[in-house]
N, C-alpha and C positions, 0 to 999 in steps of 0.2 A: 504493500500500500504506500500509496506520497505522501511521506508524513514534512512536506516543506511548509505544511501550516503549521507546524509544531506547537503546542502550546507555552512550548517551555522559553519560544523565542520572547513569548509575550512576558513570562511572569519570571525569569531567572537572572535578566540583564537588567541592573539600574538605569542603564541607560537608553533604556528600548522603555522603562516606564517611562520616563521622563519626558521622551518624545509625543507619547499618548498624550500627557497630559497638555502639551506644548501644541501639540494637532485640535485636541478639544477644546483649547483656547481660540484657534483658528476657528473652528466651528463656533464656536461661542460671538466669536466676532461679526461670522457671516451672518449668521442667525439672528441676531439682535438688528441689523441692519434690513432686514426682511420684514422680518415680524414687528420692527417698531414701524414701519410703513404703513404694510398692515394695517396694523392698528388705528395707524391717524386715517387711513380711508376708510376703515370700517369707523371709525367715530362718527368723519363729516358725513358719509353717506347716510347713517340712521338720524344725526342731527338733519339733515336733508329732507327724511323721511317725515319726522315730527314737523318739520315745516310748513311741509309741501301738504298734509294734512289739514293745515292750524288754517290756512291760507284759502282752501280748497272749501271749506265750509261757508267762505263770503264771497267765492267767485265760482258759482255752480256753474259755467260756461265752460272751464277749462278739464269741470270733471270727467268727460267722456276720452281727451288725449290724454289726462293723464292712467286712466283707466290699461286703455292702449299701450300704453309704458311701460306697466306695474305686469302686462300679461306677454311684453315682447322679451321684459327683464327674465321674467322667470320659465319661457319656454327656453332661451337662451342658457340660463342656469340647468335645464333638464337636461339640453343637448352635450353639457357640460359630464355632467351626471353618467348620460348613457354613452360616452365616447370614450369614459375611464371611470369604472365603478370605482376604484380606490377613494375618490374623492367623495364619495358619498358618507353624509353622516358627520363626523368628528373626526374619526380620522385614529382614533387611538385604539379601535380592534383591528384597525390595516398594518396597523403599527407593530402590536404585538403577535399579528400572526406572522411577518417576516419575521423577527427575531426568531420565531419558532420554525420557520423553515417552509412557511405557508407563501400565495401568491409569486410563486419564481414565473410568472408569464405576464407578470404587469406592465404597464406601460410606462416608459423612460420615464425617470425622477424630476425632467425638466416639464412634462406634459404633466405630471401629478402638482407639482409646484405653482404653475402657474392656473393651472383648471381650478388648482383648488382656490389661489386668490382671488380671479377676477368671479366666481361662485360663490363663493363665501361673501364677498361684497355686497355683490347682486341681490343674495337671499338674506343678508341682517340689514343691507341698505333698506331692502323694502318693508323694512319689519318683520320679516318673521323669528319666533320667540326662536331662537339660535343664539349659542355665544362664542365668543371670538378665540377660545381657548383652546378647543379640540384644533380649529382648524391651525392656530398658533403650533399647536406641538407636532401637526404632521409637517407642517411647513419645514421647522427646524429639522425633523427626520430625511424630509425629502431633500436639505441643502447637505445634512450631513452624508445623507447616502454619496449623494454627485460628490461633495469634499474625502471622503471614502474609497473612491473609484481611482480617484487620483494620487492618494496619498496614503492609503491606507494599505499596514501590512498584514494580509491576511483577514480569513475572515470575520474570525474571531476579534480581531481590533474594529473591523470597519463597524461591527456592530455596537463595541460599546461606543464609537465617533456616532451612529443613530441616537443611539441612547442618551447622551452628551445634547446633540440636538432636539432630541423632545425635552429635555430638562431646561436647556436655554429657553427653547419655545412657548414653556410654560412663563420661566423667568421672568421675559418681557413680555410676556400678555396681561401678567399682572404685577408686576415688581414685587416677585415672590422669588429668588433664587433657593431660599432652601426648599420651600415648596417642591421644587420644581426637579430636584435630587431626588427628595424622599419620593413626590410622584415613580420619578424614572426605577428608582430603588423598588418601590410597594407595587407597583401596577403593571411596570414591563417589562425590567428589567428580573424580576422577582427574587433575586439574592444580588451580592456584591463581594467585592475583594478590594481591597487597599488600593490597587490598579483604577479600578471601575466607579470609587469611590471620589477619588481625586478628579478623573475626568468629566463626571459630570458636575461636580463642587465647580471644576475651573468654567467649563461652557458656560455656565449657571450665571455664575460670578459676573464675568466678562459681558454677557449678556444685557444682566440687571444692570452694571453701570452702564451701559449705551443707553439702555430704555431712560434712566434717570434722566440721562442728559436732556432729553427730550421732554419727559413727564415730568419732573420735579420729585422732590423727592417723599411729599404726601402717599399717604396711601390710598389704596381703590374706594375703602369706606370711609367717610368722616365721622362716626359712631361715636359719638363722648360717652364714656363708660364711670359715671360718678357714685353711681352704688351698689353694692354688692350683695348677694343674701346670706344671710347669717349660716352659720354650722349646722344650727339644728333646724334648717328650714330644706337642708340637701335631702331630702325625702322628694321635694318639688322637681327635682334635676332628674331623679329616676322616675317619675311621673312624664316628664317631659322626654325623656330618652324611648321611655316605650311607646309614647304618641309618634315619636317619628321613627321608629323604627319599623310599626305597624304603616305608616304613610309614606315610607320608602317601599315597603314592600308590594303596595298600592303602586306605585310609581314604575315601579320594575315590570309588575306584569302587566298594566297599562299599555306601556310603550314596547313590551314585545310581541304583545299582543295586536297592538298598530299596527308595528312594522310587519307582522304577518297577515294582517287584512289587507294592507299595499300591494306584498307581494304577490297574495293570491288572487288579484286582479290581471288575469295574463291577455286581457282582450286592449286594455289601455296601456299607450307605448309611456315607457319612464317618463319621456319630456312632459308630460302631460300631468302625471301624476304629480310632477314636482311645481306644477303650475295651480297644484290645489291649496295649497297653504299660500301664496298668492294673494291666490282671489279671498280666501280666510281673511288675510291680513290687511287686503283695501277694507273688508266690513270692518273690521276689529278698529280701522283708524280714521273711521268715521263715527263708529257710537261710544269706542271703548277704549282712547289711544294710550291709553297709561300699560296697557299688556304688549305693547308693540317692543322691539327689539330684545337686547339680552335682560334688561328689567331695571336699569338706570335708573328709571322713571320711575318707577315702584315703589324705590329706594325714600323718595323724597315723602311720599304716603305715608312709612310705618312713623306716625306720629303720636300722642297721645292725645290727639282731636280727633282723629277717625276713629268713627265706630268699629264694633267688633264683627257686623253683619258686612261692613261695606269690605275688611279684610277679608273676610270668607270669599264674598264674590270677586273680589282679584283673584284671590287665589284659584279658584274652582276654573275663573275662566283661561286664568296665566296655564293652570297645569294642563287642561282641554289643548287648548292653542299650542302648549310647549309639543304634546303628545301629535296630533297633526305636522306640525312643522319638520318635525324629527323625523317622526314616521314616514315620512314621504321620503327620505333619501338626497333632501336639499344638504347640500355642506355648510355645517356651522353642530357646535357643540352643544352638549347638555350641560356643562360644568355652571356655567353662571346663571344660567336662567334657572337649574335648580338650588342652586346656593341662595337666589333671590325666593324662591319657595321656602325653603328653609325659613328663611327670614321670615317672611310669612306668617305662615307657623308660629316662628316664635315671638311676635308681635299678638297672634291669636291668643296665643297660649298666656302671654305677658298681662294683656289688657283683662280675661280672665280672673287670674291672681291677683290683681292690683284689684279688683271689685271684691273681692273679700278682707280689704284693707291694707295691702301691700306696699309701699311707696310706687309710687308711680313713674320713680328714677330709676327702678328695675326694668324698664320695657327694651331697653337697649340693649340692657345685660342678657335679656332672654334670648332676643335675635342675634347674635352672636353664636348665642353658645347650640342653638338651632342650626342653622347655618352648618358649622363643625357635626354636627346630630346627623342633617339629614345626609348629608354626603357621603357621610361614614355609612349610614343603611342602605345607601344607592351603589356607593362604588368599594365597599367593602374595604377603602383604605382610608381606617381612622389616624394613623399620622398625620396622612396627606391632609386629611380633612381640620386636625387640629392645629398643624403648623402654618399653614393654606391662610384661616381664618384668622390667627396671630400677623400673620405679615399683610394681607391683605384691611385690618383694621387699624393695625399700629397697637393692637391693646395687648404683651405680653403677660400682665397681672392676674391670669385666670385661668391657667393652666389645668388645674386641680377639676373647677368645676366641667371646663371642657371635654377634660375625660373621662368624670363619670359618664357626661350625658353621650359620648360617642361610643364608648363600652357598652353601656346600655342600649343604645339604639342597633349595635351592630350584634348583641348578643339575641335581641329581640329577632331583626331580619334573617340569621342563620338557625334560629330556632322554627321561624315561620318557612325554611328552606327557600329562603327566594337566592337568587344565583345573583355572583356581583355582576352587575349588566355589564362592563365593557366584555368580560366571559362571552356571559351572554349571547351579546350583539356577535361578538367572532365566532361564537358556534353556527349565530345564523347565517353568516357573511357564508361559512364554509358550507354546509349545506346544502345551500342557494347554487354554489358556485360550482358543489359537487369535486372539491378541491381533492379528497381524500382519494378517489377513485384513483388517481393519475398519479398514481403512487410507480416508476418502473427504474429498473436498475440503475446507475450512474456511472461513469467511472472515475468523475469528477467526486474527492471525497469532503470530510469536513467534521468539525470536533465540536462535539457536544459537552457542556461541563456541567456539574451540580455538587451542591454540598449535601453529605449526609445527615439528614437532619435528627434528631435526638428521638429516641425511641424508635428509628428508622428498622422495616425488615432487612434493610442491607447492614445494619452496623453487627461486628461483634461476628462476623461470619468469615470466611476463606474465599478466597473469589472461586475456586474450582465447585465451591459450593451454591453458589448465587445463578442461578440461573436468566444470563444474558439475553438479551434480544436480538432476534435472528439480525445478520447482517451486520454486526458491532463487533468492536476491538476495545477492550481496556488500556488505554497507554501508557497512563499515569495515573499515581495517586499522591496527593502533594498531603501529610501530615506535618502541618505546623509548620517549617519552616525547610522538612528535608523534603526529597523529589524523589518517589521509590517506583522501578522500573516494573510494575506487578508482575509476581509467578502466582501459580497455583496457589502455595500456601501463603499467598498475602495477606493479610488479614484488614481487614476494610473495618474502620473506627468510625464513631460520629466524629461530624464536625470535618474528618474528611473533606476533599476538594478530589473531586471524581473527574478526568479528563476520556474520554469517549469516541473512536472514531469509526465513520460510517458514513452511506452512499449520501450522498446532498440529497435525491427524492426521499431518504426515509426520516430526515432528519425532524420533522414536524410527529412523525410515529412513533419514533424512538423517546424523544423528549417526554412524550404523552405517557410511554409506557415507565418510562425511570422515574418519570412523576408519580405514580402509581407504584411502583416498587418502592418509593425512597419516605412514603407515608409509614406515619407510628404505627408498629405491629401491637393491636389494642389484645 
């Protein structure tokens, strides 16, 4: 076999790490330059949106061309859509299923790049409930892959330079660099090494100060957090974790359940479909325009002057509208428009408690820590969602209670068995796409890694013992610090660093099955 990918070029020479991390500052550079673009055209286009609405209401003469517009933008976004399904959606299960060996017949990184910007534009310019963060982090994946192609040694480097990229991509979409780590770390990356850790730290980094330069250095929320609730009132936080973990799980099958009425439409062509949330979005911003885009506007509502009925009905009709937009396959993310639910929520839940006598300086405190809650029960990564909502508010002082409420909300949604949706959404990408079938030999090969994780079926065994997966080599097993060549009697430890070689087509199989082998033997 070609072992020229070797793993050990990656992890044995200081100075081959060092270069990673000196390349994911390149990416970090590019990426920040992209996505803070980006951002400023998805801003003016949705400020546009709200405009051209506010406008439209006292010059009913121009409503029929602008009509015309709002249906040429978004057949155009379809065409988009159906010419490169990558771009549909968010962009963060296309994401993770390359890392795992999924989509090798996609279409060039520069056609995924730019469909996905001027798409993404098109569908939050005209309102619909989309947010700029999904598309942010494929953005940065798809400049990392092209900076990858070029510069990248091996394959096993080019992906953590991906990974590097969605982290930055996150970075400047909301001037969260750590966020944006831990996302890559919790959700696609799914473990790390010193190596893996430092290059997306540096992308991150490098990123967030470009976005700075441009944003300033405020954060996304301006949330004044002046009161807190007492010790013996944290009985309220696990009340509030099980509301939203039950209303993530509401959320979850919601929206796959959409994206499966869409699908199972095979008489109407894509462009069409995506021209449905659309024409949603001209009604919604003529009777309703505060639900229009990623939820800005929302933000300015959760006050303690609005009623508690009038927050229901945002909500009810933001989640409706979030669920059509999504579901249709328009590019733009779930990330903000459900973090703006959350919010939500925790203004519901807030204004509540304060009618039983509460201070009613607590209402900010609640959306907050909702926010962190519901994300955690949608996308099953409470780091992400607690560090996320920390950088994103500017409010580190609340640590504690954030992570009752996202422990609770995520202990709630794995209890109620609902799947973490970007999962999810990639089982159905695959499915759909019939991706698994076209599984056939290679001779091109490629190295699969994982760590043993504690109470693992593989720890504590002999590899002659462990029953491998057809078509796999053992190469390495890194313990701690030595690099041991496996025999027979090897003995395979937790904590372990398992290196893997195997056809490039089985490598998304393989991965599936050593996931499944490297589970606690209960």
């Amino acid at each position: 076999m070609d072992l020229s990918n070797n793993y050990k070029v990656l992890i044995k020479k200081r100075s081959e790490k060092i270069w990673i991390v000196l390349k994911s500052m390149i990416v970090g550079l590019f990426v920040s330059v992209v996505v803070v673009s980006y951002r400023v055209a998805v801003r003016y286009a949705e400020e546009f949106s709200f405009f051209a609405y506010e406008k439209l209401k006292s010059n009913y003469e121009f409503i029929p061309a602008f009509l015309v517009l709002l249906l040429i933008a978004g057949y155009i976004t379809g065409k988009l859509v159906s010419s490169n399904k990558m771009i549909s959606g968010s962009g963060i299960p296309q994401i993770e299923g390359i890392l795992k060996g999924y989509f090798r017949n996609r279409k060039p990184w520069t056609h995924t790049l730019l469909a996905k910007f001027v798409g993404g534009v098109l569908a939050i310019g005209a309102g619909l409930s989309l947010g700029r963060e999904g598309p942010s982090i494929q953005l940065g994946a798809s400049i990392a892959e092209g900076i990858g192609r070029k510069i990248g040694k091996g394959r096993l480097e080019r992906k953590i330079l991906i990974a590097s990229g969605a982290s930055a991509g996150l970075s400047a979409a909301f001037n969260a660099p750590m966020a944006g780590v831990i996302f890559s770390l919790e959700e696609i990356f799914k473990y790390f090494s010193p190596t893996i850790l430092l290059s997306l730290m540096s992308a991150a980094v490098v990123s967030d100060f470009v976005s700075k330069q441009i944003f300033g250095m405020s954060p996304v929320f301006g949330f004044e957090i002046t009161q807190t609730l007492a010790l013996n009132d944290y009985w309220l936080l696990i009340l509030l974790g099980i509301l939203l973990g039950v209303l993530g799980v509401a959320y979850n099958y919601v929206l796959l359940k959409t994206k499966k009425l869409y699908s199972s439409i095979q008489t109407i062509p894509v462009q069409i479909k995506v021209m449905i949330p659309f024409i949603v979005a001209a009604i919604m911003g003529f009777v309703f325009p505060v639900v229009l885009g990623g939820g800005h506007r929302i933000v300015e509502e959760l006050t303690i002057q609005n009623t508690i009925y009038f927050l229901i009905i945002v909500f009810v009709i933001k989640f409706l509208f979030s669920m059509i937009s999504f579901g249709s396959g328009a590019p733009g993310g779930i990330f903000f428009p459900l973090i703006i639910l959350g919010a939500l929520i925790g203004a519901i839940f807030g204004k509540f408690v304060i009618l039983f006598g509460y201070d009613p300086k607590l209402l900010n405190y609640f959306i907050i820590l909702a926010m962190a809650g519901y994300l955690t029960a949608i996308v099953r990564a409470p780091i992400t969602g607690i560090v996320l909502v920390m950088e994103m508010t500017g409010s580190f002082h609340n640590m504690l209670p954030l992570t009752i409420v996202s422990i609770t909300a995520y202990v709630i949604a794995d209890l109620l068995k609902s799947p973490p949706i970007y999962e999810a959404l990639l089982e159905q990408i695959i499915d759909n796409e019939k991706t698994a079938e076209k599984i056939v030999p290679h001779n091109k090969k490629v190295l699969v890694e994982m760590i043993v994780q504690h109470g693992s079926k593989l720890a504590n065994r002999k590899v002659r013992n462990i029953k491998w997966p057809s078509k796999t080599l053992l190469v390495e097993v890194k313990q701690g610090e030595n690099h041991v060549t496996p025999q027979g009697d090897t003995i395979i430890y937790e904590g372990d660093y398992l290196t893997i070689l195997t056809d490039v087509n089985h490598e998304h199989r393989v991965k599936a099955l050593m996931t499944e082998m490297n589970e606690a033997d209960q």
